[in-house]
N, C-alpha and C positions, 0 to 999 in steps of 0.2 A: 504494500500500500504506500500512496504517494501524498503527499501535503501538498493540499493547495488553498491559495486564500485569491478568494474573492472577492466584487466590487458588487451590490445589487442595487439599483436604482428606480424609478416609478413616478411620473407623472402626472398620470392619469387614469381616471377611475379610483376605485378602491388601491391607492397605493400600498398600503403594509397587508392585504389581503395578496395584493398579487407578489409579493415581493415574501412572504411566508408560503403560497402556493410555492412558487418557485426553489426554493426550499426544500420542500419533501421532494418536489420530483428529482431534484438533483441527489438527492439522497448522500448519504455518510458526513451528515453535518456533525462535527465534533463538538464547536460553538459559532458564537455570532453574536455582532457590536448591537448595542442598542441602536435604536433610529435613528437620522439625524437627515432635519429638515434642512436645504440649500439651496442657496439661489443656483437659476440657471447661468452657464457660463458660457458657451459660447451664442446661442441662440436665448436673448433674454427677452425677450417676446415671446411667452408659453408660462407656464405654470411650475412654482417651484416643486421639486424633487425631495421624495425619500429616498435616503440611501444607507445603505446597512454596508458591513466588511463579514465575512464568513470566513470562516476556515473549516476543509472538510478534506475528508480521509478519500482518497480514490483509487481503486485497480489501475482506470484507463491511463492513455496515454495521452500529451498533451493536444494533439489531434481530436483523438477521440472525444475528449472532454467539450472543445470547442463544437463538434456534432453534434452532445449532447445539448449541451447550451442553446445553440443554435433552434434547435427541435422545442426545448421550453419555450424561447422565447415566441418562437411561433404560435404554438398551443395555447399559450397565452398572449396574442393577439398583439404581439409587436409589427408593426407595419415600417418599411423605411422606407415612407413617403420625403421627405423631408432631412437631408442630415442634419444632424444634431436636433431634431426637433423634438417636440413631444411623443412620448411612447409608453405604454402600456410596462415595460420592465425592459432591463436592460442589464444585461450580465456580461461582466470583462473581468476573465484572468490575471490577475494582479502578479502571481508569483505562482511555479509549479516545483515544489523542490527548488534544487540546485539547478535546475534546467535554464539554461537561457535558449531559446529558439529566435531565429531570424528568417522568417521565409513569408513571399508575398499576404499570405491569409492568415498568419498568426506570427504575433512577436512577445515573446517573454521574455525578462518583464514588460508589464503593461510600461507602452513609451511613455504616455505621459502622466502616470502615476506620481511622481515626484514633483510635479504642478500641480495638482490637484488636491487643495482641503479637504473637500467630499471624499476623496478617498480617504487619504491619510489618515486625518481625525478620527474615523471607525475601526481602521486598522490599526491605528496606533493603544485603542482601547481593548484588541486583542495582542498584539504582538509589538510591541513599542520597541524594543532590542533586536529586531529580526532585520537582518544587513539585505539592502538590497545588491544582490549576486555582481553588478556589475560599476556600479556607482560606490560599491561598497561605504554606505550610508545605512544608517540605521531607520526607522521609520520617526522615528522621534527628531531622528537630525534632519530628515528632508520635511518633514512638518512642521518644525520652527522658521522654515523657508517661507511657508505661505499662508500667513498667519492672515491677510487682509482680506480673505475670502470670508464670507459670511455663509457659516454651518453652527444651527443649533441643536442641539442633543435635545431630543426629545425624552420625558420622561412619563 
């Protein structure tokens, strides 16, 4: 079995229903960050985001994973009308193990995870010490980076 931590996101409709659906389906969740509500970032015309960090135990391989993903996402009713726009859930591989992969349809680590508060911040509530593979940065050190993003932990 493989560690991997995750990004979960949600827009619209029942946000933390779709973003818990998503969840079981992906199955071998170990844990998962409390919620946290954030502004949109690149497209700020739409509605703010829930977004969660997970980390979950997996057989597949980082491919494989991304199929899965892919197939939830769909099942629950992500459309990619629009990049970056509103969407029903959204799930991005953050970290697979030690793996770093580079190829056109998947890059681990997530590239711009180390930008990104909404990430960071939930991930830094499960794994604050956990070095990013190639940046060799901690989660705690690249999230003192981007401190001007506005994400509220929901309670």
């Amino acid at each position: 079995m493989k560690t991997a931590y995750l990004s979960l996101g949600s827009n619209l409709g029942d946000r933390a229903a779709s973003i818990e659906r998503a969840l079981e389906l992906l199955g071998g969740l170990v844990r998962r960050s409390a919620f946290y509500e954030t502004e949109p970032r690149d497209l700020k015309a739409q509605p703010w985001f829930l977004n969660i960090a997970a980390e979950i135990e997996t057989a597949l391989f980082p491919r494989q994973l991304l199929a899965r993903i892919a197939r939830i996402e769909k099942d629950l009713g992500r459309r990619r009308d629009l990049d970056k726009g509103p969407r029903t859930i959204d799930i991005d591989i953050l970290l697979f193990g030690r793996f770093v992969v580079d190829t056109p349809d998947l890059v681990i680590p997530h590239p711009r995870m180390h930008e990104r508060r909404f990430v960071l911040e939930p991930l830094a509530e499960l794994a604050p010490d956990l070095r990013h593979p190639v940046f060799k940065k901690t989660v705690r050190e690249m999230l003192a980076k981007v401190k001007d993003q506005v994400v509220r932990r929901q309670e």
